[in-house]
N, C-alpha and C positions, 0 to 999 in steps of 0.2 A: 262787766261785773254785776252778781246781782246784787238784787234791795238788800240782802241781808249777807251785811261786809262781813271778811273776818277779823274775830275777834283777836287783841292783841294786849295784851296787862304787861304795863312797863312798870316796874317797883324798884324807883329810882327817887331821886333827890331833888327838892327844887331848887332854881335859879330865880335869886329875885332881882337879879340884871334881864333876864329871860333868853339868858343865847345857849343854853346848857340844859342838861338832867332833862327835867319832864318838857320842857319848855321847846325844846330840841327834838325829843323825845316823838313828841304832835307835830311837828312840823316833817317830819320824815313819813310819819305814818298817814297824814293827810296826803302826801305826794304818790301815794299807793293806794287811797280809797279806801284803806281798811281803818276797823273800829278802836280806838286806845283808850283801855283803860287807866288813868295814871294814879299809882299807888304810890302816896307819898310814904319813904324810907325815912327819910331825914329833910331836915330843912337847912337851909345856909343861906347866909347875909351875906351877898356876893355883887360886885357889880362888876363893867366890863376891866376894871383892873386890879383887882383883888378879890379873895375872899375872905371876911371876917367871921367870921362863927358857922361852925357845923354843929347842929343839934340833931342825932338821930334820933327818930320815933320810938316808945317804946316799944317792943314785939307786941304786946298785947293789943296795941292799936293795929299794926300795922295787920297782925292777924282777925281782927273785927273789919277791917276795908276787905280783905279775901273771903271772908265768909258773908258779905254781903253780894259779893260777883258770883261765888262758885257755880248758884245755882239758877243764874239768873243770865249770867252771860259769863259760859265758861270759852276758856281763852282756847286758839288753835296754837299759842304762844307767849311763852313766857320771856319779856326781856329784863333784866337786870343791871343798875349800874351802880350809884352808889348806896352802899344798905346802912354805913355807917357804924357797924359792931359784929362783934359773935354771935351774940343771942340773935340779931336779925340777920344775918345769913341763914343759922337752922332752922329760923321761921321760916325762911322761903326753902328750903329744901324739902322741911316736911309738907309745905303745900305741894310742893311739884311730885313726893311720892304718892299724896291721898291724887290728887288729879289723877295723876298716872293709871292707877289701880284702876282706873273706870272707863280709860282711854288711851291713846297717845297726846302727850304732848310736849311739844319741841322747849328746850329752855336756850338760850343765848343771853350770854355773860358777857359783859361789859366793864372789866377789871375796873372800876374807876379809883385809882389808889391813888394821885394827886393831879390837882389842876394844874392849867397851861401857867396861870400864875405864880406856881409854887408852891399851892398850900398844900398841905397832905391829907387824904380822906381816910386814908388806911392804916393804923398799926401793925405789928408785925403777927401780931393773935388773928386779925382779922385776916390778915393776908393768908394766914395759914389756913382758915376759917375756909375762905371761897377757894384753893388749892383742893384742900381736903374733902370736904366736904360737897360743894359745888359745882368743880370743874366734873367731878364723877358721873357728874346726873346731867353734862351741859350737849346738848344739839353742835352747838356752834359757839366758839371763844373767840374774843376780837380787841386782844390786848395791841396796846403798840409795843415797841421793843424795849422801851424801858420798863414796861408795866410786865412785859415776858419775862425779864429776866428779873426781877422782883419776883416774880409768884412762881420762878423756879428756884430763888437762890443760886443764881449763879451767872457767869459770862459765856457766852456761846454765841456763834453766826447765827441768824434768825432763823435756816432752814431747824437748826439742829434746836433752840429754842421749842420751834413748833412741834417736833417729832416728841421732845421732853414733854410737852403741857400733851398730849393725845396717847404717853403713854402714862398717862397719871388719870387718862378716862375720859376727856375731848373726844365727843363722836369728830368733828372738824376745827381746825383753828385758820383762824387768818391773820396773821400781825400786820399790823398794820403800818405804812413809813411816815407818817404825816411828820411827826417829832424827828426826821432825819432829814436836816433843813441845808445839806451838802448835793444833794444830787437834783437834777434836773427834770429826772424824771422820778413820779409819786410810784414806790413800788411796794405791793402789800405782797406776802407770801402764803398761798394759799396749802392747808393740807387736809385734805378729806378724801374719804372716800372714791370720790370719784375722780378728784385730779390734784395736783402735785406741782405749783411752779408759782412762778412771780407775773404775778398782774399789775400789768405796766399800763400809764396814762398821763402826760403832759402833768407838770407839777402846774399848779395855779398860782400866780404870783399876785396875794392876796396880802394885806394888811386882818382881813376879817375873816377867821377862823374858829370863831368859840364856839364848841358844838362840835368839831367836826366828827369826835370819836363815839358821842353820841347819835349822832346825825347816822353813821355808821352803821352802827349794831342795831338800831330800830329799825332801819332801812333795810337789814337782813332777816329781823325778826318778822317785817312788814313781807317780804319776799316769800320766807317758808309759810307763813300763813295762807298767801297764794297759791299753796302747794309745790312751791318749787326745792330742791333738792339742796342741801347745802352750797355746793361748787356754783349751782345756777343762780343761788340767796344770795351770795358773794360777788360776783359777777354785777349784780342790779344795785348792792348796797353801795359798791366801786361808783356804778355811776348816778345813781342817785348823788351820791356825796361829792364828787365832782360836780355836778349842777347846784349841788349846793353851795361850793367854794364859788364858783362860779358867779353867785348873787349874791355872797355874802355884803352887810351894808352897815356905817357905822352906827351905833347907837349908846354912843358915849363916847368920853373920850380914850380909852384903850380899845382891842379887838373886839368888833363885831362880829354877829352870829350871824352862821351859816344860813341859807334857807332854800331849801329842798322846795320844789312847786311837780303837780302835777304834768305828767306830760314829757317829762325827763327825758325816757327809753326811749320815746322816738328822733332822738338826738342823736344823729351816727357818729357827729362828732367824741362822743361822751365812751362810746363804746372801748376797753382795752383787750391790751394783746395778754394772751398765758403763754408763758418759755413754754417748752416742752422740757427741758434740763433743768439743770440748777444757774444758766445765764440767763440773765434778764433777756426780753426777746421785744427788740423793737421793732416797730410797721415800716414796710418800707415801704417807698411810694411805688407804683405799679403802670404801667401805661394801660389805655382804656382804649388803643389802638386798634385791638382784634377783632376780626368781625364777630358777628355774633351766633354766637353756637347751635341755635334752631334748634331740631329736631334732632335727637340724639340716643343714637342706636346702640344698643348694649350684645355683645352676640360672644359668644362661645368656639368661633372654630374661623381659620380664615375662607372658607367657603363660605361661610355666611355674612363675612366682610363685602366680598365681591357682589351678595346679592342684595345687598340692603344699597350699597352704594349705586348699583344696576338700576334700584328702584329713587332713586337721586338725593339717599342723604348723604350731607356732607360733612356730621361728624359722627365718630366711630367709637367707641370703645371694647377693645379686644378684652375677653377677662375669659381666662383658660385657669381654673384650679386645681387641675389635676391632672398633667401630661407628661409623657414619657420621654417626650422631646420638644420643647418649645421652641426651638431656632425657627425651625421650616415654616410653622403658620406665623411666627411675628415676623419673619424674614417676608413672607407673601403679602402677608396683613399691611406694611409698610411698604413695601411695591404697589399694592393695589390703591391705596389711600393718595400715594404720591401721584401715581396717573390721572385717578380722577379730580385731583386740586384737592381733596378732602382731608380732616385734620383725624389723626388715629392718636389713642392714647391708650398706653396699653397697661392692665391692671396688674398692681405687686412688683410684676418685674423689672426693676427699675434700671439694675447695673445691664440685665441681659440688652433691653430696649434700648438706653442708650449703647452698648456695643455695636448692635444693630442700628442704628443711627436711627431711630424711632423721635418724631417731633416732641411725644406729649406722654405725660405716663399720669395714672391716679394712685394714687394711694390713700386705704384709710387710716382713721386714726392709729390705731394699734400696732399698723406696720410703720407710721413713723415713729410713735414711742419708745418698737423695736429697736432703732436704728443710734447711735450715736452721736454725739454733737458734730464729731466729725465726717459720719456718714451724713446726715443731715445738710450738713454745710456741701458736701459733695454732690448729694442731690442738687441743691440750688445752683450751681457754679456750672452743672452740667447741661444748662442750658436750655434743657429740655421745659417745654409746660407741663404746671404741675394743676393735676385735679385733686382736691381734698374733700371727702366726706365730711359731715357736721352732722348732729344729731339735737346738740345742747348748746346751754350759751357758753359755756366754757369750752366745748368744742369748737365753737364757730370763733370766738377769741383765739384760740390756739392757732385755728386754721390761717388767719386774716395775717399773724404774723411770719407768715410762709411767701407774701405778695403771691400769692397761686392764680393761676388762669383761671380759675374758677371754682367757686365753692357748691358743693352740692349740700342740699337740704333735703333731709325726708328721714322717714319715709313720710309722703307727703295725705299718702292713704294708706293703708293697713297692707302688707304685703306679706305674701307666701315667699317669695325668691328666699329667704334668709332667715330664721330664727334670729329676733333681736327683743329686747327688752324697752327700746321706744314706743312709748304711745305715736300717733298719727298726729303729726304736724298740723295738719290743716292747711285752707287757704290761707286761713290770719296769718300764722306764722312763717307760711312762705312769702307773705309780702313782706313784714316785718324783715326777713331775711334779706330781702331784696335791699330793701331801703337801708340795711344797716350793716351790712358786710363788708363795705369798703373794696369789693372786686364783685363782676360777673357771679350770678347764682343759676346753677341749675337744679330744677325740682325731679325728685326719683322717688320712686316707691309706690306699688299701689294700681298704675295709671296702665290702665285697659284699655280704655278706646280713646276715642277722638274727642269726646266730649269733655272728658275730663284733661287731656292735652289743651283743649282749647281752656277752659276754665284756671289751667293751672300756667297757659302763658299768659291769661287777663290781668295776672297778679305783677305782669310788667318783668318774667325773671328772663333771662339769657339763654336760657335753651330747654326743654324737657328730656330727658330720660325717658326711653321705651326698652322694653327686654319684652313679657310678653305679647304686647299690643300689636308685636311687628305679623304673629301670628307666623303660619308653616310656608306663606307666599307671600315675601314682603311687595312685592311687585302692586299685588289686590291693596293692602293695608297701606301702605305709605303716603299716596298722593292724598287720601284724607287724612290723615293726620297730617301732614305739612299743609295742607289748606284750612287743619283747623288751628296749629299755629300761628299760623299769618296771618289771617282774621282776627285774631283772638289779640295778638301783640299790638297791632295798629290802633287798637282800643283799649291798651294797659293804665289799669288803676297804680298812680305813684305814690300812695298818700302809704301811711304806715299806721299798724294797728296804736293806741299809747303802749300799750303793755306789751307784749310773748307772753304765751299761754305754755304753763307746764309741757315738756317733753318726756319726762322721764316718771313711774309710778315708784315713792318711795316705798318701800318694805314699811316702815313706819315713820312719820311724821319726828317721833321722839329718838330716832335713830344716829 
């Protein structure tokens, strides 16, 4: 990260217990290396077992603390929790329109309409207040389910909750499960733009929780500042706050607060699964039996099966998008693979491949989202290894609860094969992949010669992806590239970046 963090303005409430509001607030945004401003909203007499008095700020005040930041350190995000009134909700709306007008900038809302204690922060003007007025203008919402169904008036399953607050003007919402203290696993329901399901991860069986739905929303606030995309914001706010139940410790005699530390992300453990449906989608464990995938040949026709394996790789992927008949080259593609010992995995076609009794098939994301819970489940049961593409973390969450043969990450450099809207992964993030995928990673996109095969297996992953490198005579090109392979593996970096580095260019920050 460089010297000059991003800026983050939280205009929330303090805790003068300190496990909550602003107090929380820094503890999340510390664990991310970026800079918080905390704008006090209200203040409240609160310890870890009560709260006795809420006094909000007047607007006037609170809008003298924003006109001394605006221009001095304007935020890349705004997070809000509790404001305490009407009149300070508008106050913060009309800053985020004057901001706006001059920039993007993202807001996340942090419904905070009653504490774990009981007490209540919200009336019902107020709650109409941040509906109406706030959720309009909001980047990303991050109610739990009682606080959802408050600021929609009404009862509903959480999916349909969410769909309500995003069509009231949620760029994303996430609700959150912590407050549903029946199930085993912690499940938040994510809805944005980019992805659609329930992010699942081991419930923490803590005594010390205070903070967590703050700890939360700043940890997402702290994410988009980073540049990352909502679904990706959500995704790191998940496990930041996990790390944070994680250490929670006591500091009075009711619930202690949470505390988020740097260093979080590179915790594989911490990482969750995304459904691809509306059922919760849990990891399942995997064996780590197979060998390892090496140098990994991408071709277009079963002729070029035969001569890639000629020149001695041993694993294949057939990807045919446009033919008139595909039995005959998958039918040969898998004859040729099976003589040589080699593993073939053949792209899209998945009911054909296994007809044809094909090992291994890929598929990416879009052709599983294609697919039905019931196709889905029929892929898995069909025995076959499964390849999945990744791009994003909420991709690669999606992917991990598939147990798949392997995950592929990229593009890893810039690629012509495919019009795509990813930025270039990088080495960081192909290692970060590697260490945090919970299955075999192979790196794809970009990789021309040998140099960068070698470079991109240092990163310690499971096999490389080649399409053009293999060039018009793989026979010339292969034996360097498997030499630079195996070289390059014998000497793999295990360690992982702390953070992942943005994948994806928002259209805007305030989007």
């Amino acid at each position: 990260m460089s010297s000059a963090a991003p800026i983050v303005w939280s205009i929330a409430g303090t805790d003068s217990g300190g496990g909550a509001g602003l107090s929380a607030d820094q503890r999340a945004a510390d664990a991310f290396e970026v800079h918080l401003c905390p704008v006090v909203a209200a203040i409240t007499a609160q310890s870890s077992q009560a709260v006795t008095r809420i006094e909000p700020l007047p607007p006037a005040l609170i809008d003298a603390q924003l006109h001394a930041l605006a221009d001095d350190m304007r935020p890349a995000v705004i997070k809000t929790g509790l404001l305490g009134g009407v009149e300070q909700v508008r106050t913060v709306a009309r800053w985020v329109d004057r901001l706006r007008a001059d920039g993007p900038v993202a807001l996340v809302i942090d419904p905070v309409l009653a504490a774990s204690t009981g007490a209540d922060f919200a009336d019902r003007s107020t709650r109409h207040a941040l509906r109406d007025e706030l959720l309009p203008r909001a980047t990303l919402v991050t109610p739990n389910r009682r606080e959802a169904r408050l600021l929609v008036d009404g009862e509903a399953a959480v999916p349909a909750l969410a769909a309500a607050l995003r069509r009231i003007g949620a760029g994303a919402v996430c609700v959150t499960g912590g407050d549903d203290a029946n199930e085993h696993q912690a499940l938040d329901w994510l809805d944005s733009t980019h992805a659609r399901g329930w992010l699942a991860s081991p419930r923490i069986d803590t005594p010390h929780h205070h903070g967590t739905g703050c700890s939360f929303a700043s940890a997402a606030a702290s994410a988009l500042a980073c540049g990352f995309v909502p679904a990706d914001a959500v995704v790191l706010a998940k496990m930041a706050t996990t790390h944070a139940l994680r250490h929670g410790r006591a500091a009075g005699q009711g619930a202690g607060p949470v505390l988020a530390r740097p260093g979080f992300a590179a915790d594989s453990t911490l990482l969750p699964t995304l459904s691809f449906g509306d059922a919760p989608a849990i990891a399942i464990p995997r064996s780590d039996s197979a060998r390892p995938l090496g140098l990994y040949a991408i071709v277009d026709s079963a002729e070029r099966v035969q001569q890639v394996l000629a020149a001695g790789v041993r694993t294949v992927q057939l990807r045919i998008k446009a033919h008139a008949d595909l039995r005959d080259p998958v039918r040969r593609a898998i004859a040729a693979c099976r003589d040589a010992g080699a593993e073939l995995f053949v792209n899209d076609h998945w009911t054909l491949a296994h007809e044809l009794g094909a090992g291994g098939v890929h598929l990416g994301q879009e052709d599983l989202l294609a697919l039905s819970d019931c196709e889905r489940h029929a892929l898995q049961a069909s025995g076959m290894a499964l390849g999945v593409s990744s791009h994003s973390l909420w991709e690669l969450c999606r992917a991990r609860s598939l147990a798949p043969r392997y995950i592929a990450c990229g593009p890893v450099w810039p690629t012509l094969t495919k019009a795509m809207p990813w930025r270039a992964q990088g080495l960081d993030n192909l290692r970060w992949w590697r260490h945090m995928a919970g299955a075999p990673v192979v790196a794809i996109g970009g990789i021309l010669e040998a140099s960068q095969v070698e470079a991109a297996a240092r990163c310690g992953v499971d096999g490389v992806c080649v399409v053009r490198a293999l060039g018009d005579d793989p026979q010339a090109s292969v034996p360097n590239l498997l030499r630079a392979f195996d070289h390059a593996r014998a000497t793999a970096c295990r360690t992982a970046p702390p953070l992942p580095q943005p994948s994806l260019n928002p259209n805007t920050i305030a989007a």
